[in-house]
C-alpha positions in Angstrom: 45.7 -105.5 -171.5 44.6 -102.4 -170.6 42.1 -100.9 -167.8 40.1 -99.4 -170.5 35.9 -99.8 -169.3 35.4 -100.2 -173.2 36.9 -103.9 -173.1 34.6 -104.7 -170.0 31.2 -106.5 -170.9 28.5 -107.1 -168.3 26.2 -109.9 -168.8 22.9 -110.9 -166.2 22.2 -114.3 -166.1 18.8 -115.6 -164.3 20.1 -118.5 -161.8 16.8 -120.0 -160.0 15.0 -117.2 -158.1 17.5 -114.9 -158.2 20.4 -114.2 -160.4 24.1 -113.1 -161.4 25.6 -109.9 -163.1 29.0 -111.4 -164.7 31.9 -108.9 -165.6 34.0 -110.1 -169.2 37.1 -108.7 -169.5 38.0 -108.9 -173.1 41.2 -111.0 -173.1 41.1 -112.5 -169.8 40.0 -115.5 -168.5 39.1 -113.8 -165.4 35.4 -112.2 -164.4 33.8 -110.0 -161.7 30.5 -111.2 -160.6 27.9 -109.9 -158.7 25.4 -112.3 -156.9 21.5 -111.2 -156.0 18.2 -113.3 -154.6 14.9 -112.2 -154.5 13.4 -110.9 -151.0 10.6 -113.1 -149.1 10.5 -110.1 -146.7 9.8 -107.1 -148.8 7.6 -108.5 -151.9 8.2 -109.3 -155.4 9.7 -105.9 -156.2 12.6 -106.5 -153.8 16.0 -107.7 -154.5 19.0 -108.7 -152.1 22.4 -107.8 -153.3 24.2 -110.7 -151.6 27.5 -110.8 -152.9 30.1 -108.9 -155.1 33.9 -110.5 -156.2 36.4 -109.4 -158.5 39.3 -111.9 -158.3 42.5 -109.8 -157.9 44.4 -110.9 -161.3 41.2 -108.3 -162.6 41.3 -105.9 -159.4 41.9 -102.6 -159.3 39.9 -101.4 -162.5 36.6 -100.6 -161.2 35.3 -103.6 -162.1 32.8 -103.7 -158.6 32.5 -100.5 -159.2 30.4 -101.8 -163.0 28.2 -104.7 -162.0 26.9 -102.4 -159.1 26.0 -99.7 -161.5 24.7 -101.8 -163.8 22.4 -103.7 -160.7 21.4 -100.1 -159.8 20.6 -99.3 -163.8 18.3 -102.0 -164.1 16.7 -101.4 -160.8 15.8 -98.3 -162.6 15.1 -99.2 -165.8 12.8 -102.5 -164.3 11.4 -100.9 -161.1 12.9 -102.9 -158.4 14.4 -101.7 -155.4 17.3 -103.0 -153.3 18.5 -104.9 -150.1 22.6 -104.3 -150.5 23.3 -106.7 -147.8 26.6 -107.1 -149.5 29.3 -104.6 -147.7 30.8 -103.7 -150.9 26.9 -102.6 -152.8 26.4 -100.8 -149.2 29.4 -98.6 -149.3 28.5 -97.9 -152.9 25.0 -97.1 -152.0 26.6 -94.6 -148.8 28.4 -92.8 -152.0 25.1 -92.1 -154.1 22.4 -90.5 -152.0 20.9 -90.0 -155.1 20.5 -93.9 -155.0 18.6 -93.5 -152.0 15.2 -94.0 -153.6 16.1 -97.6 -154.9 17.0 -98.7 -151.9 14.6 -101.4 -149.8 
């Protein structure tokens, strides 16, 4: 298989209040996923990036690197902002100041 982003396909699937981003690799029975809730704390507008896993048979092809783009794309694109409690959507956010605006 290759580590082409072309045979990656990110999904967002609405899971009670809050929801899932899901990485498909093309080929693989493996998948990335990146877990959010809503926020009671900071409104409607607000949500928490809680967790982010990409199982190692998938690691190493900046699968993470995806769903948290994607999260932050739609944050845009819908006009939420985020909480990236997760330690992995954190770092990511320290790497785009430009990000900075989104975040809650």
């Amino acid at each position: 298989m290759s580590d082409s982003p072309d045979e990656v396909t990110i999904l967002h699937h609405v899971v009670g209040q809050g929801g899932k981003y899901v990485a498909q690799i093309e080929g693989s029975p493996h998948h990335g996923m990146l877990e959010w809730e809503p926020s009671d704390e900071h409104g409607d507008e607000v949500r928490i990036a809680t967790h982010t896993v990409v199982p190692k048979a998938i690691g190493g092809r900046g699968i993470a690197a995806l769903l948290v783009e994607r999260f932050v794309a739609d944050a845009r694109r819908l006009g939420f902002r985020i909480v990236p409690r997760c330690s992995y959507v954190a770092q990511k956010f320290e790497e785009h100041p430009d990000w900075a605006d989104l975040r809650a």
